[in-house]
C-alpha positions in Angstrom: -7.2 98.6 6.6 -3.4 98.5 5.3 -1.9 98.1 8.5 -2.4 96.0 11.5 -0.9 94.0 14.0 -1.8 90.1 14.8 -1.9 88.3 17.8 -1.3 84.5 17.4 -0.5 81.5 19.3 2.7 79.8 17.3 3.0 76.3 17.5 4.7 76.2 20.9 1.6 77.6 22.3 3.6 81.0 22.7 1.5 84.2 21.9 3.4 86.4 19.2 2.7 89.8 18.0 2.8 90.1 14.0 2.7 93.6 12.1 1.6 93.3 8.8 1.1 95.7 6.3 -1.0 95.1 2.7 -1.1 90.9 3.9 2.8 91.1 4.2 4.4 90.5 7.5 6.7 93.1 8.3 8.1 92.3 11.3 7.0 89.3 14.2 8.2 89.3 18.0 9.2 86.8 20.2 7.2 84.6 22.2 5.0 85.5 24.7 3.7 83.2 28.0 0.3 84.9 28.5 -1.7 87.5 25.6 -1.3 90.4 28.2 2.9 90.0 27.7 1.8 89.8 23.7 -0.9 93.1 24.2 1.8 95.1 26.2 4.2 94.1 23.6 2.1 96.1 21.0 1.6 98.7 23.4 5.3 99.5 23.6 5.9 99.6 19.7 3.0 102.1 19.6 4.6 104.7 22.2 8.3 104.1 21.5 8.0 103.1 18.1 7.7 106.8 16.8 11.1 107.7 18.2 13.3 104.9 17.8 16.6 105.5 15.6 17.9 103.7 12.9 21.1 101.9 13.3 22.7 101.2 10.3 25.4 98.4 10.7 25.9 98.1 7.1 27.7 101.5 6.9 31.8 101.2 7.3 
């Protein structure tokens, strides 16, 4: 598979939600107290991911 996301404890002990694509990290989240906070964390990129706008602050 191409695409996937990672759950991972970071060295805080924090669970964090990583999407990779091809081995590259795309994008990571912040830390998480339990797996469930990291699992709904996924959850919610997968339903309002689709949707979301881009916001361009580099335009003037």
């Amino acid at each position: 598979m191409a695409h996937k996301f990672e759950i991972y404890k970071d060295k805080a002990g924090e669970f964090r939600v990583r999407f990779k694509y091809n081995s590259e990290v795309i994008f990571s989240t912040e830390g998480y107290s339990s797996k469930a906070s990291a699992k709904n964390a996924i959850e919610s990129i997968k339903k309002n991911g689709p949707d979301a706008p881009t916001d361009d602050t580099t335009s003037a």
